[in-house]
N, C-alpha and C positions, 0 to 999 in steps of 0.2 A: 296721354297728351305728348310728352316729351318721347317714347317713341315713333308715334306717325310723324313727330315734325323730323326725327331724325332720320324716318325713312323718304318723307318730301323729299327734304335736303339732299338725299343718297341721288336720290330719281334724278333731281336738280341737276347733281355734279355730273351724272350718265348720260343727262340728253344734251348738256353742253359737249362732254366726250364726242357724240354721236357728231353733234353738229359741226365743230372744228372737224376731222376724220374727214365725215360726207362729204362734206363743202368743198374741201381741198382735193376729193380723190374726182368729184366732179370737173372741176376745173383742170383737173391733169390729164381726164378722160376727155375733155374737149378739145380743148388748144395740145396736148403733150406737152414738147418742151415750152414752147412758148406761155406756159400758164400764168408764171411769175407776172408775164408782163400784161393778161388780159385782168389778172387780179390788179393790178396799177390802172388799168384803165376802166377797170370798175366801182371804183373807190375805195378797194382796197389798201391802205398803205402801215405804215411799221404796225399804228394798233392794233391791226387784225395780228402780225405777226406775233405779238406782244401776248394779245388770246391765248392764241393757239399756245403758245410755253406756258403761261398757266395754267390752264386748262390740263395740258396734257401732264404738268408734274404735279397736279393735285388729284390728278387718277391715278399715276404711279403711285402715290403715297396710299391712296385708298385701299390700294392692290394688295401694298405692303405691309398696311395695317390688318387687313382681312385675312392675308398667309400668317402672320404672327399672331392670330386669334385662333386659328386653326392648331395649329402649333401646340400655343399654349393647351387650349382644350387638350388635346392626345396626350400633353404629358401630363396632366391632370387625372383624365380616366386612367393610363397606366399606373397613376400612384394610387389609387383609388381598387383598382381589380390587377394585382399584380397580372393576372394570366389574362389581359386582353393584347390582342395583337393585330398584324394587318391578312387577318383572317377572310374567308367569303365572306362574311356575316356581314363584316366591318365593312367591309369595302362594296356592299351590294349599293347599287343606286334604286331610290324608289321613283319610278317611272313615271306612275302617276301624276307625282306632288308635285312632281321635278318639274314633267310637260304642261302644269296648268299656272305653275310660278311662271313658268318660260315664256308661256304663252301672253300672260299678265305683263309681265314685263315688258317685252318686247311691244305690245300694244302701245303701252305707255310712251315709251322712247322713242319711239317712231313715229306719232303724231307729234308729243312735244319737241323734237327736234326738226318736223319737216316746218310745222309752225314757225318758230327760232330761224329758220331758213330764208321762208317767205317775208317775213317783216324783214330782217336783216339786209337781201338782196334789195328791196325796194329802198329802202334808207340810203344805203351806199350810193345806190344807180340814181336816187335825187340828188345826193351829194356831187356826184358829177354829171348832169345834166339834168333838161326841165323834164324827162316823159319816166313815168312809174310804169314799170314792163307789168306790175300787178299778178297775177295768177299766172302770168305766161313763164314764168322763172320757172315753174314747175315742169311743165309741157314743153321742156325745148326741144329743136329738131333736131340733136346730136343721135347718133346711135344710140350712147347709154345716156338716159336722163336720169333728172336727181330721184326720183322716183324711186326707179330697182337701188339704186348706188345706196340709199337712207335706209331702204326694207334690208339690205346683205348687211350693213356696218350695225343699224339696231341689231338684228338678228346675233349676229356675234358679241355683242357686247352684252346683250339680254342672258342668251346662253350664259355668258363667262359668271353674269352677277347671279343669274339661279343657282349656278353651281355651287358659288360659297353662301345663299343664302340656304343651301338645303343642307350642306356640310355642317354650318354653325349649327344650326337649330337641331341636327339629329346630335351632334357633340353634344351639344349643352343639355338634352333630354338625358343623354347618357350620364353624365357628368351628374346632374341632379339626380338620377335615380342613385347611382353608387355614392353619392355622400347619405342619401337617405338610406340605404340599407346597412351604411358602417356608423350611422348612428342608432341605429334601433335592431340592433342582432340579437337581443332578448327578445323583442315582440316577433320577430321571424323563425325563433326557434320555436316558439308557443302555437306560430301558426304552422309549421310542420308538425308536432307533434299532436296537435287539434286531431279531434276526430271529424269524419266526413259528415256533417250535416243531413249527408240524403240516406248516407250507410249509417245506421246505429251501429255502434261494436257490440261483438257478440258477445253474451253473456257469460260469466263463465261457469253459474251454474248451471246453464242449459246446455251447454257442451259438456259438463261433467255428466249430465243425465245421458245425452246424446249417443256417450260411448258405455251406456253400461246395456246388459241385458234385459229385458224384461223381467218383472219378478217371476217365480213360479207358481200356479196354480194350489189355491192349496188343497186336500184332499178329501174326497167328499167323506 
């Protein structure tokens, strides 16, 4: 339970990321420099500013928290397996896991911030006059609408959050097998020395018979 809510939570603080990011690179791609002042005339004012510096230095911290877990982890495994290093092994990315977290992710963040988007624009644009532009915030007739601008900035921030969610998880698999093998190095030496279940070991008085001659005949 208290993981899913803290991965919610995670998704939560990401698709607000997405949606400050979007919102603003939208508006700079429509007006340019003039943006500042169609956000003022959209009902934007200091709050929205106010957001966006939360938002954005509670993802830095997130950032900072998830490098310093990484971190940690490595020096961990080192004190754990003197002889790990930043080898191919260590440093291979698994493709798969990676492209179907990415993929998850980014679904995720990309509807819940274009949602966060559409309510949001309608709110403001009531606050400063009587007509809800409704579904058309989406579909505007700028070159680049909010659309692609939501799918590239998810895209990237999904990316960035697979990356450390696929880092921690293979660290910490690492980390838990090498505390489990430095605590049970009696039962791992039992199971090298184990014989092979499928090979019986060979007998040793069958290989003493093995190498002797035949007896001789004895005479009639």
């Amino acid at each position: 339970m208290w993981r899913r809510t803290r991965a919610v939570s995670l998704l939560a603080l990401l698709a607000l990321t997405v949606l400050v990011v979007a919102h603003n690179m939208v508006f700079l791609l429509a007006y340019g420099s003039d943006y500042r002042l169609a956000l003022q005339q959209t009902g934007h004012g200091t709050r929205w500013d106010d957001t966006v510096r939360v938002v954005l230095i509670a993802t830095a911290l997130l950032v900072a928290t998830a490098t310093v877990r990484v971190a940690q982890l490595h020096l961990q495994l080192r004190a754990l397996r003197p002889g790990f290093g930043p080898d191919a092994e260590n440093r291979r990315l698994e493709v798969r896991p990676y492209v179907r977290s990415l993929l998850w992710i980014w679904v995720a963040l990309f509807s819940a911030a274009l949602l966060l988007f559409l309510v949001q624009e309608n709110i403001e644009r009531l606050s400063a006059g009587p007509n809800l532009p409704g579904l058309r915030v989406l579909f505007s007739a700028d070159p680049v609408g909010p659309i692609p601008v939501f799918g590239v900035v998810s895209l990237f921030v999904a990316a960035v959050a697979a990356l450390f969610r696929w880092g921690i998880t293979v660290l910490e698999a690492r980390v838990a097998a090498a505390r489990l093998s430095a605590c049970h190095p009696a039962h791992q030496a039992r199971l090298i020395g184990r014989p092979d279940p499928v090979r019986p070991r060979p007998s040793i008085l069958g290989r003493n018979l093995a190498g002797r001659a035949p007896p001789a005949p004895l005479p009639a």
